[in-house]
Each structure stands twice: as structure tokens, then as C-alpha cells.
C-alpha positions as CSV (number, residue, x, y, z in Angstrom):
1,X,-51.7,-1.5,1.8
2,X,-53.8,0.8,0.3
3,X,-57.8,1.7,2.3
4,X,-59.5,0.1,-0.7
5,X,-57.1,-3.3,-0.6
6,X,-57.6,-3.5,3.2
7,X,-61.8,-3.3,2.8
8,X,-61.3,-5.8,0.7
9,X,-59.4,-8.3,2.7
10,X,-62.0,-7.1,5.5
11,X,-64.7,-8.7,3.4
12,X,-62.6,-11.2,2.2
13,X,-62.4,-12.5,5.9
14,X,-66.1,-11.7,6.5
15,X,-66.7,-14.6,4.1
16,X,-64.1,-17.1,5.6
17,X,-65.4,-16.7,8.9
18,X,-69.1,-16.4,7.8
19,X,-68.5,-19.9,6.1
20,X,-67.9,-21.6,9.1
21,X,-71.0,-20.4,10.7
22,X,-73.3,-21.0,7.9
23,X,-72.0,-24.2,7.5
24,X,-72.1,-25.2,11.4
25,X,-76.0,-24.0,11.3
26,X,-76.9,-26.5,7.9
27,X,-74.7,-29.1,8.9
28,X,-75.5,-29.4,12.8
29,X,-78.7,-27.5,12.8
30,X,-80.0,-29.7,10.1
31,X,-79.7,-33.5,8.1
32,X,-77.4,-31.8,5.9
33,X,-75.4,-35.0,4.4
34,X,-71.6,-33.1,4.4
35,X,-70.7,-34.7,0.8
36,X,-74.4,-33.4,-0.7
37,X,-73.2,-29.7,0.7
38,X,-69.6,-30.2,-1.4
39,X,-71.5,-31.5,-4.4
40,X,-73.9,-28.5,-4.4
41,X,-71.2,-26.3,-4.1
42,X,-69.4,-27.3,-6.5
43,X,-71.8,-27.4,-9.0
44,X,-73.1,-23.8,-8.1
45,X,-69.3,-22.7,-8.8
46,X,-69.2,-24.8,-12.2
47,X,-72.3,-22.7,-13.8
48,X,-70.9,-19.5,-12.5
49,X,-67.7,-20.3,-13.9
50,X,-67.4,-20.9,-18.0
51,X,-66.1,-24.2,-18.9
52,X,-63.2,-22.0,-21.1
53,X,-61.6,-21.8,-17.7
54,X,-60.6,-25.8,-17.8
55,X,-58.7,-25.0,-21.1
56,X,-55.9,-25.2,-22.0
57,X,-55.0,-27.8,-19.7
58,X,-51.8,-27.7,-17.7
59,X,-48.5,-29.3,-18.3
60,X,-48.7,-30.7,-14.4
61,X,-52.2,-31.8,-14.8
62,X,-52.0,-34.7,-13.0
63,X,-50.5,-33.4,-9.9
64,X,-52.7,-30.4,-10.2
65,X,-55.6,-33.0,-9.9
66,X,-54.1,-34.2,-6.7
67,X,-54.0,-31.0,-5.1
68,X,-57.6,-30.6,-6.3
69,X,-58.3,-33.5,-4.6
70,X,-56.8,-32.3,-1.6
71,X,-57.8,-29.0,-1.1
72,X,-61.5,-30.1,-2.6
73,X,-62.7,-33.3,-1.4
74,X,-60.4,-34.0,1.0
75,X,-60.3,-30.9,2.8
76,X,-64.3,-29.9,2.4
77,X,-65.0,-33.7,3.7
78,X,-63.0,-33.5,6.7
79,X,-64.2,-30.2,7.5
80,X,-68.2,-30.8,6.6
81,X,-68.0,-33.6,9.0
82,X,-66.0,-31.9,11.9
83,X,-68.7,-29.1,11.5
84,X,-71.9,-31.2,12.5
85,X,-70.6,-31.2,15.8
86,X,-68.2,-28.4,16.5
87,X,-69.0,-25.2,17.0
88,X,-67.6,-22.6,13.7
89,X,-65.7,-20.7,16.3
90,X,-63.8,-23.8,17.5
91,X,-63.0,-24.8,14.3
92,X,-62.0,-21.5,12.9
93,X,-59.1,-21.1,15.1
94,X,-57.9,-24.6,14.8
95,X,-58.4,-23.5,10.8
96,X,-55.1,-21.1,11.4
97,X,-53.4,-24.2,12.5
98,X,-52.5,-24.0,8.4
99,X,-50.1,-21.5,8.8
100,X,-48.1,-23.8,11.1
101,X,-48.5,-27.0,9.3
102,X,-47.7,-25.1,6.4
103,X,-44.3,-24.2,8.0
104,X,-43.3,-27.5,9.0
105,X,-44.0,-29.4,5.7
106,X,-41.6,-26.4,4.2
107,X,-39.1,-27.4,6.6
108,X,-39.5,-31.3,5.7
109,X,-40.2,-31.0,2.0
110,X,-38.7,-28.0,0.6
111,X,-35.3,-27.7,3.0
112,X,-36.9,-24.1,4.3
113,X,-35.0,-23.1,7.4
114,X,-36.7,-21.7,10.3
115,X,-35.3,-19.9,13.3
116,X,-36.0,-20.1,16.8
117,X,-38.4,-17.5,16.9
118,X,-40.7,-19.4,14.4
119,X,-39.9,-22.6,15.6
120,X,-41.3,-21.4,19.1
121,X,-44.3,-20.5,17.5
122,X,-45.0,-23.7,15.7
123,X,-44.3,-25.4,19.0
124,X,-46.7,-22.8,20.9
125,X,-49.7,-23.4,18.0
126,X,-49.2,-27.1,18.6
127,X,-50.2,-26.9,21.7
128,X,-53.2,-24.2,21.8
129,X,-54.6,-26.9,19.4
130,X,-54.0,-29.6,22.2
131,X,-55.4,-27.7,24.9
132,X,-58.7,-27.0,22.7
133,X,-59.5,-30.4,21.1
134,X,-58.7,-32.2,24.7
135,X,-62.2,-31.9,27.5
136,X,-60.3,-32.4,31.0
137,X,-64.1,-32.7,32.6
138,X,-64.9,-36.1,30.1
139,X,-61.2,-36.5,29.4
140,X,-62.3,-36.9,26.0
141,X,-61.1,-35.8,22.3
142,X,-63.4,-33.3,20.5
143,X,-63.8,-35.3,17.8
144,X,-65.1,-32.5,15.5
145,X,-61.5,-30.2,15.9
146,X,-59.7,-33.5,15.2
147,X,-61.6,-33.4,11.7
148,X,-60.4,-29.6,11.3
149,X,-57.3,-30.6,11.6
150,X,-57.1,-32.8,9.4
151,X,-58.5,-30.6,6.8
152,X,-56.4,-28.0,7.1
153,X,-53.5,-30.4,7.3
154,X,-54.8,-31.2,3.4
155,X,-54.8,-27.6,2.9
156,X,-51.3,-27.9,3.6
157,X,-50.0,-30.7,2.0
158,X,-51.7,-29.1,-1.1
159,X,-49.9,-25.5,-0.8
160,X,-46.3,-27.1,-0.9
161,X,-47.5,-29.0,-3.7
162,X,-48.9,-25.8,-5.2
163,X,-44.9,-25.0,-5.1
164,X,-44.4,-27.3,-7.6
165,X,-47.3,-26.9,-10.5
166,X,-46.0,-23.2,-12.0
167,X,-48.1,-20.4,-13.0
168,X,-51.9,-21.7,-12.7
169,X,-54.6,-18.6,-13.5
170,X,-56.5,-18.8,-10.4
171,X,-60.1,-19.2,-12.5
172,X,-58.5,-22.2,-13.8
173,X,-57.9,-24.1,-10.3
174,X,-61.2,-22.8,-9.0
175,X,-62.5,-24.3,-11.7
176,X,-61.0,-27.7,-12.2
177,X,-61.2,-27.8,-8.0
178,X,-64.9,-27.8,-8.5
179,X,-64.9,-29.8,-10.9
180,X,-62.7,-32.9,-9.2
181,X,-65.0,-31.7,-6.2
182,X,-68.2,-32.6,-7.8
183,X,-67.6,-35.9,-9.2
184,X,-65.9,-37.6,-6.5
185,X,-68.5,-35.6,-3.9
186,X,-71.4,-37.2,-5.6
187,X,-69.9,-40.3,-5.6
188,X,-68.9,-40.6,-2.2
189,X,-72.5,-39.4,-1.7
190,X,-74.1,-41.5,-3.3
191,X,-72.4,-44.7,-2.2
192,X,-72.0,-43.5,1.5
193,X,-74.5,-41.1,3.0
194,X,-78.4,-41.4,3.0
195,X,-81.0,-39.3,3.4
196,X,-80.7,-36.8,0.4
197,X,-84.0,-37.0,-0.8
198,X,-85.3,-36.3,2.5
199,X,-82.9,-33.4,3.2
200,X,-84.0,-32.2,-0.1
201,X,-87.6,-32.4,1.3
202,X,-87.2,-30.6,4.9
203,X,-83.5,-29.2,4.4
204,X,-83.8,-27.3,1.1
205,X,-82.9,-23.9,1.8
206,X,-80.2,-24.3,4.5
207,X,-78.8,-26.9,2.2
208,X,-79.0,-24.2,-0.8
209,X,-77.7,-20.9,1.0
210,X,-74.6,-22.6,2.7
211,X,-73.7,-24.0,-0.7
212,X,-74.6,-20.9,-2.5
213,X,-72.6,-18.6,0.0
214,X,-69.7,-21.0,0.2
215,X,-69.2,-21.3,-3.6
216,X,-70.4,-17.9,-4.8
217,X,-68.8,-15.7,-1.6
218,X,-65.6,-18.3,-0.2
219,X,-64.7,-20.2,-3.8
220,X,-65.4,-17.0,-6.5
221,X,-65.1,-13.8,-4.5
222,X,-63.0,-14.3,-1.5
223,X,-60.0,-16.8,-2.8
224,X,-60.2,-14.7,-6.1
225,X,-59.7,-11.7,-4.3
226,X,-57.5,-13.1,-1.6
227,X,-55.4,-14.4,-4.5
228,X,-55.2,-11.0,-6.6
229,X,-54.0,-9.3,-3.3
230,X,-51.1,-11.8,-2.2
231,X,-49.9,-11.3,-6.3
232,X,-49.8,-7.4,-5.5
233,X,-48.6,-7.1,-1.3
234,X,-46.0,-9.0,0.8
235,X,-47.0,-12.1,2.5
236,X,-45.8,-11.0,5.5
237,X,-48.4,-8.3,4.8
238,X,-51.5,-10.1,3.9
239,X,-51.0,-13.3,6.3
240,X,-51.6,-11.3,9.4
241,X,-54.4,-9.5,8.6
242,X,-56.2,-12.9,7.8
243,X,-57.0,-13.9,11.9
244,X,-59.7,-11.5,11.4
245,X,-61.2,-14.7,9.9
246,X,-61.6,-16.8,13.4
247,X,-62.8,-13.0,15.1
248,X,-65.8,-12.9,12.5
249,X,-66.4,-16.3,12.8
250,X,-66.0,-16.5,17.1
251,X,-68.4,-12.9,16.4
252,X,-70.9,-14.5,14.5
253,X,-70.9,-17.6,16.1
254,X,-72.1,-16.2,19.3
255,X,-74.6,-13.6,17.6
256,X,-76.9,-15.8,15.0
257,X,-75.4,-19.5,16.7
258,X,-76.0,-18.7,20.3
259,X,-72.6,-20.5,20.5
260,X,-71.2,-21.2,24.1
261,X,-67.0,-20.1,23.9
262,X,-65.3,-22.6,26.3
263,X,-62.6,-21.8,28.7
264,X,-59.8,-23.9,26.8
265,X,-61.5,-22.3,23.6
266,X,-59.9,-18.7,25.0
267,X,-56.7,-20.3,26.3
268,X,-56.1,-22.1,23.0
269,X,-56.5,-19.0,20.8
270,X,-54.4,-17.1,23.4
271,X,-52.0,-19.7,22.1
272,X,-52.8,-19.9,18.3
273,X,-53.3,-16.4,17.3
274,X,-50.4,-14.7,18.7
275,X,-47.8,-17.8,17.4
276,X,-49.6,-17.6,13.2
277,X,-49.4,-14.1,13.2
278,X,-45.0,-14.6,14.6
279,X,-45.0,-16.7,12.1
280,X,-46.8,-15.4,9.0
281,X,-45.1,-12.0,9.9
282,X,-41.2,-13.2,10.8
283,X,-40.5,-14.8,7.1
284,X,-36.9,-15.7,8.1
285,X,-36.4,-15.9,12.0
């Protein structure tokens, strides 16, 4: 990989990581309604984007619109809600948990075959995720990495999907993603969560620069970019160097968040990190 390709997977991961701390601070910081946050986002993407990018439409529309769904609504709600009471470094390591997921619905829905080096690893993810989300003080469930999961298991679902739609320009799925994330956002919104006009009122700006950096930095720059650079190097290439993500985030976390790391935090990356990068970097093992 080239110096100029890697600075840009550098920023590229500056953004992912810097998402979940900008988003822990409006959403648990402030009222921050987490469907308002995915409407606004959206919409900010929608005027960046032209409306030329929704045309033509493609021949899988219909289960592009349910991968949409998944990796918009689905995934953002899930996440949004997990984030108003985890902290973004938490959540960004139980993020790479898509890697493994991934993996396993390959292995269920596409007949992939994986070896027991990769098998290991999927086993070894597992449970850093269970040693995280589980407090042995309250012997309770952090209910906030159990909605991380779940979003990142959309994520999932949605890239073997992704398998199965062709040749998509990625300024086309950005755009009809927004677009499927908008309606159903304000929707949801609007029949489910309160408060808007009031975080309007005292919320503005966090409410405005989390969407703004999430849909101009994470939705245009970074998955463009991240996109353009998986078309030109390996996957076995680019997958590794992505766990920069959770060490900006865990970085930034601590710095602007004053976030406390807990022990089983450390144990479960120990687990995590080392088993996505076996298996984003041991294709066939």
C-alpha cells in the first residue's frame, strides 16, 4: 500500500472512531432523541449528495432497499440507543465483532469454509464480547454493548446480502441509504420519541455537529474512501489496518470523554483485536 493510501485509511479510521465519541457525547451528554440524530444525518447527506445518484435504479432494488434498511435504520437505531449509555470505547471494540459475524453468516449462508485457525478466532471474539458486556460486581448485562451488537450484527446480515445485489456505484447506496434512513427515521421519531422541540431548543449544536460529522466525515468521506481503497488493495490488506478504528476511539474517548476503561474492557479487547485481525488477515485457514 502505497504512503498516500495508508494516510488515508489513517483518516478514514480517525472518522470511524471519532463517530463513536461524538455520538456518545450528544447522545449521553445530552436529550439527543437517537432516531432525530439518524434523521438529521441523513438529510445532511441527501443535500450533499445530488438526487442524480438515486438514478437509474437497480435491477435488485428491492433487496437493495432491505439492506438499506439494515445497514441504515436498523443498524444506526441500535447503535444510537446503545450509545446513551455506553461508553464509544466499549462499543467500538464490540463494533469489530462485524468481522466475526461476518464470517459466520458466510459459513451458514454462502457455504464459505473456514479452517481451524479462523474458527478459533471466531470462537475467541465470542467470548471477549462476553467477558465485556457481562459486570461480575452487579452480575448484570451492559445493556448498551448488547445494542452494539445488535447493530453490527445488521451490518452483517446486510454485507452477505451485499453479495448478492451486483455492481452498486457506492454514491448510489449512500444515497438511497440516506434516503430509506430518513423516512423511516422520522417516522419512528415521530411516533416514538419525544422531546424534539425541546432538544432543538437546549440541544441544537451537539445535535447538529454529531449529525454533520457522521454524515459529512463517516457516510461521504470515510465509506467513500474506505470503499475506493478495498476496489484497488487486498482485503487481507485493508481489514487489518481498520482496528485503528477502536484505538482512536478508546484515545479519544479518554481525552475529550473523560471515559473510565474497565478491567474486562482491556481483557475483552485482548480477546477481540488479536482474533479480527487472524481473521480478516488468514482469508482461507
Amino acid at each position: 500500500m502505497s504512503t498516500r493510501d495508508f494516510l488515508i485509511l489513517v483518516i478514514v479510521c480517525f472518522f470511524w472512531g471519532g463517530n463513536f465519541v461524538v455520538s456518545a457525547w450528544a447522545l449521553g451528554d445530552h436529550p439527543v432523541p437517537p432516531f432525530m440524530l439518524a434523521a438529521s444525518r441523513s438529510l445532511i447527506v441527501l443535500l450533499c449528495l445530488s438526487p442524480v445518484f438515486l438514478w437509474p435504479r437497480p435491477k435488485a432494488f428491492g433487496l437493495l432497499i432491505l439492506i438499506c434498511a439494515l445497514v441504515g435504520p436498523v443498524h444506526l437505531g441500535f447503535l444510537y440507543t446503545g450509545l446513551q449509555t455506553v461508553s464509544a470505547t466499549g462499543s467500538s471494540i464490540v463494533a469489530q465483532l462485524f468481522i466475526p459475524i461476518s464470517t459466520v453468516l458466510s459459513i451458514i449462508f454462502l457455504q464459505e469454509r473456514v479452517g481451524w485457525i479462523r474458527g478459533g478466532a471466531i470462537a475467541g471474539a465470542f467470548i471477549g464480547v462476553i467477558i465485556m458486556v457481562f459486570d461480575p460486581q452487579t452480575f448484570k448485562v451492559e445493556l448498551g454493548l448488547i445494542y452494539t451488537l445488535g447493530a453490527y450484527t445488521s451490518l452483517s446480515i446486510a454485507s452477505v446480502l451485499m453479495k448478492r445485489v451486483g455492481d452498486v456505484p457506492w454514491q448510489q447506496f449512500v444515497a438511497w441509504m440516506a434516503l430509506t434512513v430518513f423516512c423511516t427515521s422520522v417516522l419512528v421519531s415521530f411516533f416514538f420519541e419525544t422531546g424534539q422541540v425541546e432538544t432543538w431548543q437546549t440541544s441544537k449544536w451537539p445535535l447538529l455537529i454529531t449529525a454533520a460529522f457522521a454524515a459529512i466525515g463517516v457516510s461521504i468521506i470515510a465509506h467513500g474512501q474506505y470503499f475506493n481503497l478495498v476496489k484497488r488493495y487486498d482485503v487481507s490488506l485493508v481489514v487489518p489496518l481498520t482496528l485503528m478504528t477502536p484505538v482512536n476511539a478508546t484515545v479519544l474517548g479518554v481525552l475529550l470523554l473523560d471515559e473510565q476503561i474497565f478491567a474486562r474492557y482491556w481483557i475483552g479487547a485482548a480477546l477481540i483485536l488479536p482474533c479480527v485481525y487472524v481473521l480478516a488477515s488468514r482469508q482461507n485457514e
